[in-house]
C-alpha positions in Angstrom: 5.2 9.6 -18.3 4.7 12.5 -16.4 7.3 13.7 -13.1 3.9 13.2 -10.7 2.6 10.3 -12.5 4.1 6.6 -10.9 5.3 3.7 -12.7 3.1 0.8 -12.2 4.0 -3.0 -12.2 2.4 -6.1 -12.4 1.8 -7.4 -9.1 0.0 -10.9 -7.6 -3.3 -11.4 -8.4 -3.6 -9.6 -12.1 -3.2 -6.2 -9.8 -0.5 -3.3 -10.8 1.2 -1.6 -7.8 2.8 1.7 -8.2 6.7 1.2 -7.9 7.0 2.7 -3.9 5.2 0.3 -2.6 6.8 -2.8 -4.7 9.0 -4.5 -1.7 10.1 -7.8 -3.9 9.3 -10.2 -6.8 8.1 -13.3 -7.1 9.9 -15.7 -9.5 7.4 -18.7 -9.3 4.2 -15.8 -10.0 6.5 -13.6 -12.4 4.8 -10.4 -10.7 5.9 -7.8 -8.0 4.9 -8.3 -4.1 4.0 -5.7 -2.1 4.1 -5.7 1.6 0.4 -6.8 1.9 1.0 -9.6 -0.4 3.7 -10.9 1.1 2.6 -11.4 4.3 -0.9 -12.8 2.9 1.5 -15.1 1.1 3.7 -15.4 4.0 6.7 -15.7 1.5 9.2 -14.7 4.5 7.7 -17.4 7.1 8.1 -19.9 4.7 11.1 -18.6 3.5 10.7 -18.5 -0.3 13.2 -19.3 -2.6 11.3 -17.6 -5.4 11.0 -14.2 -3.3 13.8 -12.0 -4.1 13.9 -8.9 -2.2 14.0 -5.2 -3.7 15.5 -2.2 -2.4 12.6 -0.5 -0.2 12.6 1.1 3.4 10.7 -2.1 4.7 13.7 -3.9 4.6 15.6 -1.7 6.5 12.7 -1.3 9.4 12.8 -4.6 9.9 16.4 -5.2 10.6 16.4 -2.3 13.4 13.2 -4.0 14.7 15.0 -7.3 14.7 18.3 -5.6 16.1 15.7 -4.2 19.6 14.3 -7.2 19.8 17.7 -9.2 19.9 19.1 -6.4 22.6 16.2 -7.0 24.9 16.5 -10.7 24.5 20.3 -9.9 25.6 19.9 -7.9 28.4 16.8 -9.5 30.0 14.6 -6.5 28.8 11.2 -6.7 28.9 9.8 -7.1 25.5 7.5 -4.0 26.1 9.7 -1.9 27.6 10.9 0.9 25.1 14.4 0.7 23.6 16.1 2.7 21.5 18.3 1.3 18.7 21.9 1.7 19.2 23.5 4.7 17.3 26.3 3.5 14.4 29.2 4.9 14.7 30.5 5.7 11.0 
């Protein structure tokens, strides 16, 4: 396999999904989920115990999303008012 060239894996569906966009995989299916697929699915609504996360940026997005939404819940902001995530300090 070539540098450019991605690795594909089976996904849902009898589909192959280049290895980026691969965010989990499903036990129950024995195939790779990616992000549409999951939420056609809805495997995190109905909180899967076959889904089993994989390393991808997704994950991360959504805990910052879920970290704004839980300040503006705290501080009475309104939920379309712009906040900016708090900054670690490391």
């Amino acid at each position: 396999m070539s540098d450019g060239e991605k690795r594909k894996l089976p996904a849902l569906y009898g589909t192959w999904a280049n290895e980026d966009r691969v965010v989990g995989y499903c036990l129950r299916h024995r195939a790779y989920v990616t992000v549409t697929q999951m939420k056609e699915k809805e495997c995190l609504r109905k909180n899967c115990r076959a889904f089993r996360r994989r390393a991808h940026p997704l994950w991360e997005q959504r805990k910052r999303s879920k970290e704004i939404r839980r300040r503006k819940r705290e501080e009475g902001i309104p939920p379309w008012e712009r906040v900016e995530p708090k900054k670690s300090e490391s």
